[in-house]
C-alpha positions in Angstrom: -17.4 24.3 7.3 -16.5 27.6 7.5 -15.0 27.3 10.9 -12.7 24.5 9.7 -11.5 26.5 6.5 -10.3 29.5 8.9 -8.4 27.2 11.7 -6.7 25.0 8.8 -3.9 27.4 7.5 -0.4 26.9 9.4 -1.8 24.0 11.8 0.1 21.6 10.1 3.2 22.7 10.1 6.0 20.5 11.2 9.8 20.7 10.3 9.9 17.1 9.8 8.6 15.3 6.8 7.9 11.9 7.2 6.1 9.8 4.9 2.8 8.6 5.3 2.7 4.7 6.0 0.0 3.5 8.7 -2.9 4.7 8.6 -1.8 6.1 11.9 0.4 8.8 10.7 -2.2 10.3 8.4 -5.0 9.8 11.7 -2.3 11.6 13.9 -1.9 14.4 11.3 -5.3 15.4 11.1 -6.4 15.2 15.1 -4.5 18.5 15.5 -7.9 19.9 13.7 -10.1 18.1 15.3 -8.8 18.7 18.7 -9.3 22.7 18.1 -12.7 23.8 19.9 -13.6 25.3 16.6 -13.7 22.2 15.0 -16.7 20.9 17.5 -19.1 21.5 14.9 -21.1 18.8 12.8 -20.2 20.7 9.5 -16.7 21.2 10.3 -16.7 17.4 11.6 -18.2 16.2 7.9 -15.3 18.3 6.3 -13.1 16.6 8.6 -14.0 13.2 7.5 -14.2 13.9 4.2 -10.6 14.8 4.2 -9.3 12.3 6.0 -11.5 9.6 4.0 -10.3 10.6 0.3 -6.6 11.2 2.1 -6.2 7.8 2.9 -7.9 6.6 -0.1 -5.6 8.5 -2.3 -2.4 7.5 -0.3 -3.1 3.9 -0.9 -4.1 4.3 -4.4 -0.7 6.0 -5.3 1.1 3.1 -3.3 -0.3 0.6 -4.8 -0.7 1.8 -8.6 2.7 4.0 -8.9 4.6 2.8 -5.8 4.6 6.7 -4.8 4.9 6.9 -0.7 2.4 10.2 0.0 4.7 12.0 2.9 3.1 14.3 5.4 4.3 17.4 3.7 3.0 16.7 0.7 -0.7 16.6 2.5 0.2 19.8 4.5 1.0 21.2 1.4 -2.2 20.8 -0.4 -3.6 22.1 2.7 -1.8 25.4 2.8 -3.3 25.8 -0.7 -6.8 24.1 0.2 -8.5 27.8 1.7 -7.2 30.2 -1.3 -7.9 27.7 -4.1 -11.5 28.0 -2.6 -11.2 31.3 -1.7 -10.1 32.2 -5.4 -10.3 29.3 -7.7 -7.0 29.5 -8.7 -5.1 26.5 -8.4 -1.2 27.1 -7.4 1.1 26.6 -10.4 3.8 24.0 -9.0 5.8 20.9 -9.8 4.6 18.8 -6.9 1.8 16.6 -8.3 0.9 14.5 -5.7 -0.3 17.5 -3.7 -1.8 19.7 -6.5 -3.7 15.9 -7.6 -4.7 15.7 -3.5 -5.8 19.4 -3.8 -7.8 18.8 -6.9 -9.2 15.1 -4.9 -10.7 17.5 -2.2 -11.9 20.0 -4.2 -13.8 17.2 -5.9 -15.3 15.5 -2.8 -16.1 19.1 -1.3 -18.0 19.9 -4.3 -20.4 16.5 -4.0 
């Protein structure tokens, strides 16, 4: 796991912020960690899954209850802010709440 928290600042960074429809986009995102040689690990690989599971899960949950479209920069957003809210346990102080509630999902999961 600790492998993956080092490599996952500034990989996802992308001018472009598309929303997240197919299940594609979200897939797509996410194999830029997995196709990092430090990533070859099996905890790394549970993290990995873990992410993109409750991702997903979350992205359709906010479509379907609130009609909120989950874009890719919200998701590299709680990301940038994944490794120092573990590092610290101090979450960031924002206005974007579908990436501070993604960010809090994860840190959920993680703690399982």
């Amino acid at each position: 796991m600790t492998g993956l928290l080092k490599i996952l600042p500034g990989l996802f960074r992308q001018e472009r912020f598309d929303p997240i429809v197919e299940k594609s986009d979200i897939e797509k995102l996410f194999l830029t960690v997995a196709q990092d040689p430090a990533m070859n690990t099996d905890a790394n690989r549970k993290m990995f899954s873990l992410l993109v599971r409750s991702t997903l899960r979350y992205r359709d949950e906010m479509l379907s209850s609130k009609g909120v479209v989950v874009t890719v920069g919200d998701v590299r957003l709680a990301l940038d802010w994944l490794v120092p809210v573990l590092a610290t346990g101090n979450m960031p102080e924002t206005d974007n709440n579908t990436s501070l509630d993604l960010l809090d999902l994860w840190i959920d999961e993680l703690k399982k």
